[in-house]
N, CA, C and O atoms as a Maestro MAE file, in Angstrom:
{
 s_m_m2io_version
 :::
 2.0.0
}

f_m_ct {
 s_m_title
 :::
 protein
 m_atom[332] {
  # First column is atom index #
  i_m_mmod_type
  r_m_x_coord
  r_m_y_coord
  r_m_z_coord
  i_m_residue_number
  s_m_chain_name
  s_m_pdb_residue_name
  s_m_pdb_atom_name
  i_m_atomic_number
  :::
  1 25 120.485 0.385 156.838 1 A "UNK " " N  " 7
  2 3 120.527 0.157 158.266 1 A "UNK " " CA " 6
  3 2 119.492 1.033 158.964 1 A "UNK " " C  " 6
  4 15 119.098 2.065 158.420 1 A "UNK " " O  " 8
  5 25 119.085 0.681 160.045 2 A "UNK " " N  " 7
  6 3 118.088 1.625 160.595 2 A "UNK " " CA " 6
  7 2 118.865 1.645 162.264 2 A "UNK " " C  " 6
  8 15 119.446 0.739 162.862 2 A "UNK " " O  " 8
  9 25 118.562 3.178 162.696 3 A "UNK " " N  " 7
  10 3 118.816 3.907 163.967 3 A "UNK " " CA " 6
  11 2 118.119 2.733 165.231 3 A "UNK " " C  " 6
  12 15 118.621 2.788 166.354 3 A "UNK " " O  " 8
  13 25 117.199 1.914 165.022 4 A "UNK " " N  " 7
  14 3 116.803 1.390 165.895 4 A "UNK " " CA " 6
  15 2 117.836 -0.034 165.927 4 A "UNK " " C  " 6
  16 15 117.828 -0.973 165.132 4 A "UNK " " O  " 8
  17 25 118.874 0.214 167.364 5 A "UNK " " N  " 7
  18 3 119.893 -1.220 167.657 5 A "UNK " " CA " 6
  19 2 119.122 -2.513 167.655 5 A "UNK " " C  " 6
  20 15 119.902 -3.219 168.293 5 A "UNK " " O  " 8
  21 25 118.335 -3.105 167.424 6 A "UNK " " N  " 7
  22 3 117.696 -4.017 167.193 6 A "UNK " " CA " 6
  23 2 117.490 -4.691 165.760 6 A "UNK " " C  " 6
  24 15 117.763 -5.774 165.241 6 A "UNK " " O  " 8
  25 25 116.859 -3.478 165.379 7 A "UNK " " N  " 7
  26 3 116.571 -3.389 163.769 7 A "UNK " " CA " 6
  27 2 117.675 -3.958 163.255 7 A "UNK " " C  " 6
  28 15 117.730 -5.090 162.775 7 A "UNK " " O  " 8
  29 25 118.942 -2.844 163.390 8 A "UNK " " N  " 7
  30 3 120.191 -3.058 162.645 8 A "UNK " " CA " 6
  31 2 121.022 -4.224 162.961 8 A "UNK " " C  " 6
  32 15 121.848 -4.658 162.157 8 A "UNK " " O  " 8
  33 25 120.868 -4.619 163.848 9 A "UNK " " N  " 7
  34 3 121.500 -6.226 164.509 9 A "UNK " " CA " 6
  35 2 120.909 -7.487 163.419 9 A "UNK " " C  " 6
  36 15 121.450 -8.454 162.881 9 A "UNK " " O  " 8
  37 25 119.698 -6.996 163.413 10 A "UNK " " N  " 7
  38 3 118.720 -7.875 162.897 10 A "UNK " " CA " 6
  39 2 118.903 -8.083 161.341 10 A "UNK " " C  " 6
  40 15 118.785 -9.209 160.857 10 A "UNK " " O  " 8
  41 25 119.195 -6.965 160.558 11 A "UNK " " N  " 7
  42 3 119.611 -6.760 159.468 11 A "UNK " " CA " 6
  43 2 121.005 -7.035 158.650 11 A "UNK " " C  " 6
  44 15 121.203 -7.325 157.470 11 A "UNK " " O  " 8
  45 25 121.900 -6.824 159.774 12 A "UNK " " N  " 7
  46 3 123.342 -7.701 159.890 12 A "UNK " " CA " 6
  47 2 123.398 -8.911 160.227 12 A "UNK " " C  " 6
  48 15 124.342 -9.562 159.779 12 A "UNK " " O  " 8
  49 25 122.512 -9.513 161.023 13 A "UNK " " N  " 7
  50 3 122.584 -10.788 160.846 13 A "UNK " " CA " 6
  51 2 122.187 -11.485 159.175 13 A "UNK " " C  " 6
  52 15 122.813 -12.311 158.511 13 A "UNK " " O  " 8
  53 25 120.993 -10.808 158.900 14 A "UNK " " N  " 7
  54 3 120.284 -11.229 157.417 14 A "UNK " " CA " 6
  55 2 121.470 -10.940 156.524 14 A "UNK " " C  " 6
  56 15 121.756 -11.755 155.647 14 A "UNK " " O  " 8
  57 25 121.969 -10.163 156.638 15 A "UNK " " N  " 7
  58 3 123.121 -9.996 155.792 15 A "UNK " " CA " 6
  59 2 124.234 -11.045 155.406 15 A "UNK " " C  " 6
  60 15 124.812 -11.381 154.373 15 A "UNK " " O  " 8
  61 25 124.251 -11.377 156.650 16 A "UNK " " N  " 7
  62 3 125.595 -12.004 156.405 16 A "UNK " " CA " 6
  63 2 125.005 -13.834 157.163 16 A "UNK " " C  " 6
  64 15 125.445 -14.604 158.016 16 A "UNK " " O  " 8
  65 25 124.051 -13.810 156.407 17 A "UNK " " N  " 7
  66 3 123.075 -15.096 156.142 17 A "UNK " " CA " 6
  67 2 123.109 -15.945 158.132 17 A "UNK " " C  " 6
  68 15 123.587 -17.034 158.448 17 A "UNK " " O  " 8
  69 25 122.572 -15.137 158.844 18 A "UNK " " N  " 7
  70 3 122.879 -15.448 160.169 18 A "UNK " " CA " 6
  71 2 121.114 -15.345 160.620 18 A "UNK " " C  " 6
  72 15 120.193 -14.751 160.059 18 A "UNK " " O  " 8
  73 25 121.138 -16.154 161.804 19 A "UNK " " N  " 7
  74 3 119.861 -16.218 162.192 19 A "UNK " " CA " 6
  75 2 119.537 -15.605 163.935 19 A "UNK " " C  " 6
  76 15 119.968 -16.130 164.961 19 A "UNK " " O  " 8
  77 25 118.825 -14.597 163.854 20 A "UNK " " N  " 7
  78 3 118.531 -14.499 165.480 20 A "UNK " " CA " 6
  79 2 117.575 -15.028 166.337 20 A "UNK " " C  " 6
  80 15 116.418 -14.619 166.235 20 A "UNK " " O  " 8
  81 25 117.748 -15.534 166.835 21 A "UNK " " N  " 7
  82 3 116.935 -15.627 167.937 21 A "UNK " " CA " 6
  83 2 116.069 -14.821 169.228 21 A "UNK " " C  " 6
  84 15 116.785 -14.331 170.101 21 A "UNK " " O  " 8
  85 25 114.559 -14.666 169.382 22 A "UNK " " N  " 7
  86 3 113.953 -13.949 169.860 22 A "UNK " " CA " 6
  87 2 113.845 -12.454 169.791 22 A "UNK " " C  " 6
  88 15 114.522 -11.768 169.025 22 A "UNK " " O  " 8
  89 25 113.192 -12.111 170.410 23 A "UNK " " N  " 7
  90 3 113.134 -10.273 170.149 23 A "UNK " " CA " 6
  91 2 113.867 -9.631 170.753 23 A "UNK " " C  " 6
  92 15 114.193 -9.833 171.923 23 A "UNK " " O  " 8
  93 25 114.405 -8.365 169.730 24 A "UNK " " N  " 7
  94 3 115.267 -7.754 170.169 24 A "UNK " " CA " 6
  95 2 114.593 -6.070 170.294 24 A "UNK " " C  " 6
  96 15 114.742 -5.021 169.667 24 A "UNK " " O  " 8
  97 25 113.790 -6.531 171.484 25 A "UNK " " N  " 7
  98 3 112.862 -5.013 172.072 25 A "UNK " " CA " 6
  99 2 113.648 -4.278 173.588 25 A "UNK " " C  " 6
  100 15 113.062 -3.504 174.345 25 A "UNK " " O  " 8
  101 25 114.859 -4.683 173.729 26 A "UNK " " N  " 7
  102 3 115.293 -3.758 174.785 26 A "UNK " " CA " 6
  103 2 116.674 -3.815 174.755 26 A "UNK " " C  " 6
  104 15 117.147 -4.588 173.922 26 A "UNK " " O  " 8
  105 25 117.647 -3.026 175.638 27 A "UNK " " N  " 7
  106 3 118.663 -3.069 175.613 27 A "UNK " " CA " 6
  107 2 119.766 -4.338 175.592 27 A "UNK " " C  " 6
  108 15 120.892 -4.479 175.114 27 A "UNK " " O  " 8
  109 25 118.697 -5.323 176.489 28 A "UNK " " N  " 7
  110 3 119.965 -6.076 177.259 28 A "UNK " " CA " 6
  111 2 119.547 -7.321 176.269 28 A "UNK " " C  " 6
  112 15 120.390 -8.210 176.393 28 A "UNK " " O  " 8
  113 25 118.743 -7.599 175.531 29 A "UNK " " N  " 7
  114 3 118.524 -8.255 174.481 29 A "UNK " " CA " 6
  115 2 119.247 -8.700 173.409 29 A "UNK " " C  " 6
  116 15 119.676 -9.781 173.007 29 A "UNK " " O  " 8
  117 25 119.269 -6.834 172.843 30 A "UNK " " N  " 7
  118 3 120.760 -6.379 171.348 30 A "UNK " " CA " 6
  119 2 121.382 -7.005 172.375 30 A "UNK " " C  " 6
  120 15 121.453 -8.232 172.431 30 A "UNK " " O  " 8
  121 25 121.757 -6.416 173.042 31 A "UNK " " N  " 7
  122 3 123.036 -6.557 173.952 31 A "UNK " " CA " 6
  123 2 124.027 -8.280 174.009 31 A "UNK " " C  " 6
  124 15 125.192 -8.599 173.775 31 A "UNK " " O  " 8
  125 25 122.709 -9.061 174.474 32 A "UNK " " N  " 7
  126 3 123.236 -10.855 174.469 32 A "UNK " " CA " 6
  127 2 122.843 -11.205 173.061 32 A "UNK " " C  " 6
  128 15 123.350 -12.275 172.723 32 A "UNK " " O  " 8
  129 25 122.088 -10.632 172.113 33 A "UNK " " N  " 7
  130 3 122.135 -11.350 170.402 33 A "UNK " " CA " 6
  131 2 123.305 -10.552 170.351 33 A "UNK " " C  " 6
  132 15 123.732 -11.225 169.413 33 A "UNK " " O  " 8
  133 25 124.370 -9.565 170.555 34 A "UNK " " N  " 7
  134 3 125.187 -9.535 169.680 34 A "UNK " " CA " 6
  135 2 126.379 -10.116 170.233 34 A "UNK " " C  " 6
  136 15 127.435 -10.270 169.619 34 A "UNK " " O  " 8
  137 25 126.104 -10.494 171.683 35 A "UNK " " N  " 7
  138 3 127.374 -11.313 172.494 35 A "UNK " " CA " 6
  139 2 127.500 -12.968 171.578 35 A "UNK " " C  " 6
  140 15 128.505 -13.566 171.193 35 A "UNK " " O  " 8
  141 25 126.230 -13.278 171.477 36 A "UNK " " N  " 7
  142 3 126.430 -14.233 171.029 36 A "UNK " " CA " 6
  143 2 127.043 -14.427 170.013 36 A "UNK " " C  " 6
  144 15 128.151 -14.952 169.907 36 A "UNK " " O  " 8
  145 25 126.111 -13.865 168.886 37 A "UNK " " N  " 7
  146 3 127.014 -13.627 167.493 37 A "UNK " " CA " 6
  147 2 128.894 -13.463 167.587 37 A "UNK " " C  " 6
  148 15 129.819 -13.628 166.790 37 A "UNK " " O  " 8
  149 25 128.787 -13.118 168.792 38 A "UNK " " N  " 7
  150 3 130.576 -12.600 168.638 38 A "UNK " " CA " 6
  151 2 131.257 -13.970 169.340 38 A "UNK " " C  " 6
  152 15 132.288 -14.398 168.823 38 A "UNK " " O  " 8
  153 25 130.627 -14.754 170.659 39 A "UNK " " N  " 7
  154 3 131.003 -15.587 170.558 39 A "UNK " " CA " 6
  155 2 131.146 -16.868 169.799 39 A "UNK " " C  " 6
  156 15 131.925 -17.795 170.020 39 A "UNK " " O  " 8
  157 25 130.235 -16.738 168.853 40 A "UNK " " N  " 7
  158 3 130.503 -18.467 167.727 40 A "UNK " " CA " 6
  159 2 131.081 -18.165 166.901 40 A "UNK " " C  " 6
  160 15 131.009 -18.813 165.856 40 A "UNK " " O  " 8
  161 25 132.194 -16.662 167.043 41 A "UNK " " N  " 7
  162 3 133.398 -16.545 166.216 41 A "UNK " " CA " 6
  163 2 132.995 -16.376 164.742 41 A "UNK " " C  " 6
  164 15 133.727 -16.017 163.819 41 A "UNK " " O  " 8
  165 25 131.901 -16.650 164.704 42 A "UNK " " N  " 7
  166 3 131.707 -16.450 163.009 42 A "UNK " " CA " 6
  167 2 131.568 -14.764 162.558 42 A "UNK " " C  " 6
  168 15 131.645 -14.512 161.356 42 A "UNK " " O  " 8
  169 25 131.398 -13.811 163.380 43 A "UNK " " N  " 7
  170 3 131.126 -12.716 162.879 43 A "UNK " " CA " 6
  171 2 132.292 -11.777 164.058 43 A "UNK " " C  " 6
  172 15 132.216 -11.675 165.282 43 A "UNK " " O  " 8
  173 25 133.097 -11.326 163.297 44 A "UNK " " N  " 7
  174 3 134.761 -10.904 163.885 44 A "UNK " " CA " 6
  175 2 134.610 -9.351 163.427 44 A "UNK " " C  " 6
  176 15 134.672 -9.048 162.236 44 A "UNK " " O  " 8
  177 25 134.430 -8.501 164.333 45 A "UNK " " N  " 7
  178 3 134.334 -7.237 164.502 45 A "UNK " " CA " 6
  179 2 136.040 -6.498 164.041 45 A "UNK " " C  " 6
  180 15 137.063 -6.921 164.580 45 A "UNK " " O  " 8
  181 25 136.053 -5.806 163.391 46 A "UNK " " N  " 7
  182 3 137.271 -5.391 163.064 46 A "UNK " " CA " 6
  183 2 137.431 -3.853 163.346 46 A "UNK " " C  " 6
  184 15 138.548 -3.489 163.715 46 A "UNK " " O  " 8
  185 25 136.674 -3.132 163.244 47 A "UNK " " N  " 7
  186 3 136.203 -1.579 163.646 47 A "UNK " " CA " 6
  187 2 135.323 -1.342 163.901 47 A "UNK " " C  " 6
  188 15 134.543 -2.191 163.470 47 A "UNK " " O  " 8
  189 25 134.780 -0.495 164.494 48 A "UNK " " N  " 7
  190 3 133.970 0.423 165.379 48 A "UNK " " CA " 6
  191 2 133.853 1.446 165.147 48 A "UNK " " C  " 6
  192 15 134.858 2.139 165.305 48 A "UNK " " O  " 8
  193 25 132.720 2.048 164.702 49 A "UNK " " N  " 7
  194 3 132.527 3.357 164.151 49 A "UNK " " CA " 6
  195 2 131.433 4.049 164.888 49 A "UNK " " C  " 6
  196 15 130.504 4.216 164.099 49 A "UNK " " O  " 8
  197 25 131.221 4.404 165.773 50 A "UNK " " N  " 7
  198 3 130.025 4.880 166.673 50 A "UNK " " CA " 6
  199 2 129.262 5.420 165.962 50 A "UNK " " C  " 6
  200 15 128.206 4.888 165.621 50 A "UNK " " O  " 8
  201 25 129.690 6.781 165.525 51 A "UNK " " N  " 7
  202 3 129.423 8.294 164.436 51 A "UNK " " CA " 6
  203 2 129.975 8.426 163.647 51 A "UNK " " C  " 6
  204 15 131.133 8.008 163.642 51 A "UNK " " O  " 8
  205 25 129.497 9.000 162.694 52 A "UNK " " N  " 7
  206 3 130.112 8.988 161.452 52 A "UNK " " CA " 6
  207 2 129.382 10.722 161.186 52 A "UNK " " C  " 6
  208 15 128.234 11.070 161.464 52 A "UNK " " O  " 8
  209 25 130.552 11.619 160.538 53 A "UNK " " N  " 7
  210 3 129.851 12.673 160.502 53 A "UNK " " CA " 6
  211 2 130.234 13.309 159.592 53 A "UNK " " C  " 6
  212 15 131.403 12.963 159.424 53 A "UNK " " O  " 8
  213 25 129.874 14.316 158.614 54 A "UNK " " N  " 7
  214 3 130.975 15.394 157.329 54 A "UNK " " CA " 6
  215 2 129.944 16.820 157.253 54 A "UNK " " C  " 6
  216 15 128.795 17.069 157.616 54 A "UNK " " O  " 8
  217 25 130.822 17.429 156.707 55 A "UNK " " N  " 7
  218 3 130.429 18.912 156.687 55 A "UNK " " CA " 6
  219 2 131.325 18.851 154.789 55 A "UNK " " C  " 6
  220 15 132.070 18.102 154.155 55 A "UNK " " O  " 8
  221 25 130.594 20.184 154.604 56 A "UNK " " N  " 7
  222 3 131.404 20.892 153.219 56 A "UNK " " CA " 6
  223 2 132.351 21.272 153.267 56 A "UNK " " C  " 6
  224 15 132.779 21.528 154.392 56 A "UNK " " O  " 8
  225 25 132.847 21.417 152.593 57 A "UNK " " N  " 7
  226 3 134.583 22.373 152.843 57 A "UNK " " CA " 6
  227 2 134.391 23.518 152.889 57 A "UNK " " C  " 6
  228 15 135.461 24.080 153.125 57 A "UNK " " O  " 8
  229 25 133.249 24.500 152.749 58 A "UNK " " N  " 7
  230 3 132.966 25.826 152.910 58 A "UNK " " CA " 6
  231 2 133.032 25.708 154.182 58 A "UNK " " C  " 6
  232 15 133.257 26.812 154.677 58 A "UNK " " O  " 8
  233 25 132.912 24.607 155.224 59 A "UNK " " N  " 7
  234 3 132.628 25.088 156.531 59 A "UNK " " CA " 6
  235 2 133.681 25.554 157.323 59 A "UNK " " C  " 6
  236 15 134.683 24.848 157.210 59 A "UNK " " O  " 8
  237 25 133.795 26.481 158.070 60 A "UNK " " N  " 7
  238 3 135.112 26.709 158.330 60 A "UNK " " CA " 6
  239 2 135.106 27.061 160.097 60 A "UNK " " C  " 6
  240 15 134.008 26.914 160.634 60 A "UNK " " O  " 8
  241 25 136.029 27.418 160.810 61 A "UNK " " N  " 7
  242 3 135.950 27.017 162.282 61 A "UNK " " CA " 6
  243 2 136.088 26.170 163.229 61 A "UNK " " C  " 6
  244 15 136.080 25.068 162.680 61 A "UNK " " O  " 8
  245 25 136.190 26.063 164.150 62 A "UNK " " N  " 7
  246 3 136.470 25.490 165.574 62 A "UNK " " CA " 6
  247 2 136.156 23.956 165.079 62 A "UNK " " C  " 6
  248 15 135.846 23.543 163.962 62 A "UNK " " O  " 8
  249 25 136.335 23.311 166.236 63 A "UNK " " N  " 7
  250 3 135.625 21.893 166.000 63 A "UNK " " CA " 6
  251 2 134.233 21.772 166.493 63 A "UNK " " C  " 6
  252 15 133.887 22.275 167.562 63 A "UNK " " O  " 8
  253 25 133.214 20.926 165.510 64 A "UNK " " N  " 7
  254 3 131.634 20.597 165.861 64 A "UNK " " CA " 6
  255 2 131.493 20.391 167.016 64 A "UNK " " C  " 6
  256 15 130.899 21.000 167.906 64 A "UNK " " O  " 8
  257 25 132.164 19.340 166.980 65 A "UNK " " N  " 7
  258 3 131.680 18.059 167.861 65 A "UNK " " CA " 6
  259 2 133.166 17.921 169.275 65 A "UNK " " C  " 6
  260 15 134.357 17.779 168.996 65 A "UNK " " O  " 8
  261 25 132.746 17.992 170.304 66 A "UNK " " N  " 7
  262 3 133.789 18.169 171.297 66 A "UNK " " CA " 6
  263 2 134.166 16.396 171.601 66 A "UNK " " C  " 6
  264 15 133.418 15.451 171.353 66 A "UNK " " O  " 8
  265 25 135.278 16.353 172.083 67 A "UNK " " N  " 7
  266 3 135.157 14.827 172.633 67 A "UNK " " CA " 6
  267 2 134.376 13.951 173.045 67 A "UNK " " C  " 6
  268 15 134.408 12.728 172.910 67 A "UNK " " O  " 8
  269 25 133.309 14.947 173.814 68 A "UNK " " N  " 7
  270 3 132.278 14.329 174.889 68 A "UNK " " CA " 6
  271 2 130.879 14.632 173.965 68 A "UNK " " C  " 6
  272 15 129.848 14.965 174.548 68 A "UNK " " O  " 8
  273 25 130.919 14.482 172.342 69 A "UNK " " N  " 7
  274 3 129.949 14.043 171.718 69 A "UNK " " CA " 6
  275 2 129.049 15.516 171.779 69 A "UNK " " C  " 6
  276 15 128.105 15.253 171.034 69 A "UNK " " O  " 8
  277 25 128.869 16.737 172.207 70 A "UNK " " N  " 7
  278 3 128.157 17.744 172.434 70 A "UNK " " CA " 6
  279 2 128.621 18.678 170.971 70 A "UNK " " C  " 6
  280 15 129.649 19.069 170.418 70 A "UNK " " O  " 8
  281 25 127.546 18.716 170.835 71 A "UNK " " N  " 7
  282 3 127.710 19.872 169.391 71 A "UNK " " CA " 6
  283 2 127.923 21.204 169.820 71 A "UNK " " C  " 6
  284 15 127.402 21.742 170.797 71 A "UNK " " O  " 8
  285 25 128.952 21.834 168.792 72 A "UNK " " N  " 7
  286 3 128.841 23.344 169.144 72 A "UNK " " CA " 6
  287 2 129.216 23.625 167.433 72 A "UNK " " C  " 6
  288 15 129.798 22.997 166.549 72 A "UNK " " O  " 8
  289 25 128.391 25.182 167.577 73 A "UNK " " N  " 7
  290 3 127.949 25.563 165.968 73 A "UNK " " CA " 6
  291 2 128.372 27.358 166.804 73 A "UNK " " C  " 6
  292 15 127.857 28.346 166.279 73 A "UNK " " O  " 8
  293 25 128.801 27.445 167.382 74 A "UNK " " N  " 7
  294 3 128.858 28.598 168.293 74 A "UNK " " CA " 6
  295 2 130.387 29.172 167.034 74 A "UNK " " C  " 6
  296 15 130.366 30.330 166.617 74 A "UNK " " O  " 8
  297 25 130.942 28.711 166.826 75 A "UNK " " N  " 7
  298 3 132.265 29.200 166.386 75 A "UNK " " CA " 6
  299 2 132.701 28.401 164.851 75 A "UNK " " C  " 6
  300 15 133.753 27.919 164.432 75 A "UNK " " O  " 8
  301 25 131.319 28.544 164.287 76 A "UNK " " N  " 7
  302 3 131.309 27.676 162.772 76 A "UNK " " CA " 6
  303 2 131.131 29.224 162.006 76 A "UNK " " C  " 6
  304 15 130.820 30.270 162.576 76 A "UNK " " O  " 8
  305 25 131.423 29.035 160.549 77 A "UNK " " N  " 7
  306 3 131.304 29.845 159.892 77 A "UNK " " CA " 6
  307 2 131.435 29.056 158.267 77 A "UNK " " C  " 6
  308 15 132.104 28.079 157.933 77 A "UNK " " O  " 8
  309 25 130.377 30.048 157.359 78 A "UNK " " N  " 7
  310 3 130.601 29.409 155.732 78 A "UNK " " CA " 6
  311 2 131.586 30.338 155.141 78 A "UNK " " C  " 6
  312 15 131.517 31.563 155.235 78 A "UNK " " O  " 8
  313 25 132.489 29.686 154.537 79 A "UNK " " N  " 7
  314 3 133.516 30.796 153.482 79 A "UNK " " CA " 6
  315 2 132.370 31.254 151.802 79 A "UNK " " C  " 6
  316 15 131.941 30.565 150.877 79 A "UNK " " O  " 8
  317 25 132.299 32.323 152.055 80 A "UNK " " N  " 7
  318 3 131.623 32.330 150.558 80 A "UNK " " CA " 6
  319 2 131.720 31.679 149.524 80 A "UNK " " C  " 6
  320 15 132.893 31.328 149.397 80 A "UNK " " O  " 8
  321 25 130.879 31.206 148.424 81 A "UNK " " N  " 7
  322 3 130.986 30.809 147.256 81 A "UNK " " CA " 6
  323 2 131.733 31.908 146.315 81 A "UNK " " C  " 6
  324 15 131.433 33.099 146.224 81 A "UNK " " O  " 8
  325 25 133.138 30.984 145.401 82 A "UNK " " N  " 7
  326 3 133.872 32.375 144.555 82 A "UNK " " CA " 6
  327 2 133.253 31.931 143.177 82 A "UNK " " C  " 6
  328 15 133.335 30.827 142.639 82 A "UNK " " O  " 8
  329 25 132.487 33.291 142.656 83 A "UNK " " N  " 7
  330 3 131.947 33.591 141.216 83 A "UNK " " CA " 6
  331 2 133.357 32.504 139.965 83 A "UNK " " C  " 6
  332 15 133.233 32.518 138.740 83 A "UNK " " O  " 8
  :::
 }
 m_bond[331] {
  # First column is bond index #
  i_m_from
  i_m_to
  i_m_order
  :::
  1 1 2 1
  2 2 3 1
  3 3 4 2
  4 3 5 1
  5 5 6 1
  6 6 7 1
  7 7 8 2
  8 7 9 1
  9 9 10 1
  10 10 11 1
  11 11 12 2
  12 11 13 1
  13 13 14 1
  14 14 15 1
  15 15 16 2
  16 15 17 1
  17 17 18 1
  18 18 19 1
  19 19 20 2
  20 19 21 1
  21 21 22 1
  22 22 23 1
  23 23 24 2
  24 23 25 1
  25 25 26 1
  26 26 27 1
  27 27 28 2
  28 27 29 1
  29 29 30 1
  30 30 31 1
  31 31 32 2
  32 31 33 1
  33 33 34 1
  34 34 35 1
  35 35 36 2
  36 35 37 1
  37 37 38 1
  38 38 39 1
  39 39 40 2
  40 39 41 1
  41 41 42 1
  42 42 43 1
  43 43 44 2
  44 43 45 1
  45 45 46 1
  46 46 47 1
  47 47 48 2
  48 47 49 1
  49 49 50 1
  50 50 51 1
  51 51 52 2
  52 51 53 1
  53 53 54 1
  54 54 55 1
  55 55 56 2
  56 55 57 1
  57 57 58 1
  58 58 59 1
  59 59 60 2
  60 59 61 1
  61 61 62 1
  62 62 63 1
  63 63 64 2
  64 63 65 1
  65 65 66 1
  66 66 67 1
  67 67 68 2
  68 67 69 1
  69 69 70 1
  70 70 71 1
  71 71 72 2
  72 71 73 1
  73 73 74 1
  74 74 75 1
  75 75 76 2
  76 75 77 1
  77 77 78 1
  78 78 79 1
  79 79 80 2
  80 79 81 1
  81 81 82 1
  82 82 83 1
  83 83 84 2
  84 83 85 1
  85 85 86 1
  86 86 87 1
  87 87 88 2
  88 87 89 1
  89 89 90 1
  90 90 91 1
  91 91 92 2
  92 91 93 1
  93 93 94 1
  94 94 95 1
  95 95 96 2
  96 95 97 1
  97 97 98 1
  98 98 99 1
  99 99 100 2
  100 99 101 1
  101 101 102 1
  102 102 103 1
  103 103 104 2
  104 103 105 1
  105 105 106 1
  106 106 107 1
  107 107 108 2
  108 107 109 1
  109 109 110 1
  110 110 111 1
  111 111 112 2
  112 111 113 1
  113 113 114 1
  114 114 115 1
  115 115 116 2
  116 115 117 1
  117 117 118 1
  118 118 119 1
  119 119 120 2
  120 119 121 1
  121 121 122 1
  122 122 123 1
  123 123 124 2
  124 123 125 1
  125 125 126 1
  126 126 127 1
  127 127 128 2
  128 127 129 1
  129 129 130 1
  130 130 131 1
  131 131 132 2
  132 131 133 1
  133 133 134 1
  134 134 135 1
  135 135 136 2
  136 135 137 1
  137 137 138 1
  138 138 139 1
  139 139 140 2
  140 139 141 1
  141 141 142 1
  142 142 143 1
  143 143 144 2
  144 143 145 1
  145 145 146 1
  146 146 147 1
  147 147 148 2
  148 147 149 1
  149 149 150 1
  150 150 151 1
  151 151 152 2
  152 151 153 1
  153 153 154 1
  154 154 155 1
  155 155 156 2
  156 155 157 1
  157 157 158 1
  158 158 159 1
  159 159 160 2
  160 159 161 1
  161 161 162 1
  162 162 163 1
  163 163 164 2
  164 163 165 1
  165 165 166 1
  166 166 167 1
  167 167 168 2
  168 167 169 1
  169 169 170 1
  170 170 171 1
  171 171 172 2
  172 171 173 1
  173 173 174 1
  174 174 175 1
  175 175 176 2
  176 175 177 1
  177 177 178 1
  178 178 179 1
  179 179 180 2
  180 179 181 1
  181 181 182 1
  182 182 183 1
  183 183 184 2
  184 183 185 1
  185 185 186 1
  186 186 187 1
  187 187 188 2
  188 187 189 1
  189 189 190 1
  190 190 191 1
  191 191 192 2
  192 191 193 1
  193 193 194 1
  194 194 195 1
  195 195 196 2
  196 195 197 1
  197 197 198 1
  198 198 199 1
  199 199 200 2
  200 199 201 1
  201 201 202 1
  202 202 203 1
  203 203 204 2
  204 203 205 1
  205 205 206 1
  206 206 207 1
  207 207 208 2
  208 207 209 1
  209 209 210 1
  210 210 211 1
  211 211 212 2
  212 211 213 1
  213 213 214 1
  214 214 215 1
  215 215 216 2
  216 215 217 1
  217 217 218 1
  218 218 219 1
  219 219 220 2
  220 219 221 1
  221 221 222 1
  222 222 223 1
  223 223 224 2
  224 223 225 1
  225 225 226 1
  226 226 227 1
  227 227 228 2
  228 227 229 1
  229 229 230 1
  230 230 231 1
  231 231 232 2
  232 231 233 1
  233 233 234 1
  234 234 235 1
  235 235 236 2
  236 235 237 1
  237 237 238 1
  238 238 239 1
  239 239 240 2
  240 239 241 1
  241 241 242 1
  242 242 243 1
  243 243 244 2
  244 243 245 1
  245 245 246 1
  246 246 247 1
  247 247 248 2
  248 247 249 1
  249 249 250 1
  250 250 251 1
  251 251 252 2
  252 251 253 1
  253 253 254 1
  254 254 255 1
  255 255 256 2
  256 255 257 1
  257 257 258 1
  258 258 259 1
  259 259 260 2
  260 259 261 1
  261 261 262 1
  262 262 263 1
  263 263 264 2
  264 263 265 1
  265 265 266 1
  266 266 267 1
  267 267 268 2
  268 267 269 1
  269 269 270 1
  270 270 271 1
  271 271 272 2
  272 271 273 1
  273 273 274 1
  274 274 275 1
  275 275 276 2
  276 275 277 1
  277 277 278 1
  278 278 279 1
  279 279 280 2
  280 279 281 1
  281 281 282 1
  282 282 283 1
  283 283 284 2
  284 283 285 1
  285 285 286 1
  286 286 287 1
  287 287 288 2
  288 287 289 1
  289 289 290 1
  290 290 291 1
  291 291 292 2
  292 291 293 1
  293 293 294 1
  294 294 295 1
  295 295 296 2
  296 295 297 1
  297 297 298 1
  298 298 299 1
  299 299 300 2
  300 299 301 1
  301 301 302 1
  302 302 303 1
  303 303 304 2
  304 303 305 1
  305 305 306 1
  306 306 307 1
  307 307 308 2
  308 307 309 1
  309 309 310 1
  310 310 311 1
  311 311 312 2
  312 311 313 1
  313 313 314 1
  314 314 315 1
  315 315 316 2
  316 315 317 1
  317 317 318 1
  318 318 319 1
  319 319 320 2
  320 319 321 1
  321 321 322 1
  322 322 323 1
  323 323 324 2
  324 323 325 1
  325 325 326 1
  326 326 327 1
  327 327 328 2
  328 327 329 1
  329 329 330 1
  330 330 331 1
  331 331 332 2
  :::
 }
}
């Protein structure tokens, strides 16, 4: 998948043997190729995953990531590696 919403629309459609129509170079573009797709019912969204994120289990502390998506590393810490 690629970070660019266009790209990845574009690539999910190929995927799942679907065809788009015109370019998808701005917001409101993705925006009606993926309305569409959702209206001819053929492609049924089941979850939503915005972010997706993991750390090690050494990591230890507060939470990263606050509700409102803002990182904090302010109150992170690594537990040592045991010999």
């Amino acid at each position: 998948m690629s970070a660019d919403p266009g790209k990845a629309l574009s690539g999910l459609a190929a995927t799942l043997g679907l065809t788009m129509n015109g370019a998808l170079d701005s917001p409101e573009s993705v925006y009606n190729a993926e309305r569409a797709l959702l209206e001819g019912s053929r492609v049924i969204p089941l979850v939503h995953l915005p972010d997706a994120y993991g750390a090690s289990p050494r990591v230890k502390g507060g939470t990263v990531i606050s509700p409102l998506g803002e990182w904090r590393f302010d109150s992170l810490w690594l537990e040592p590696t045991r010999p």
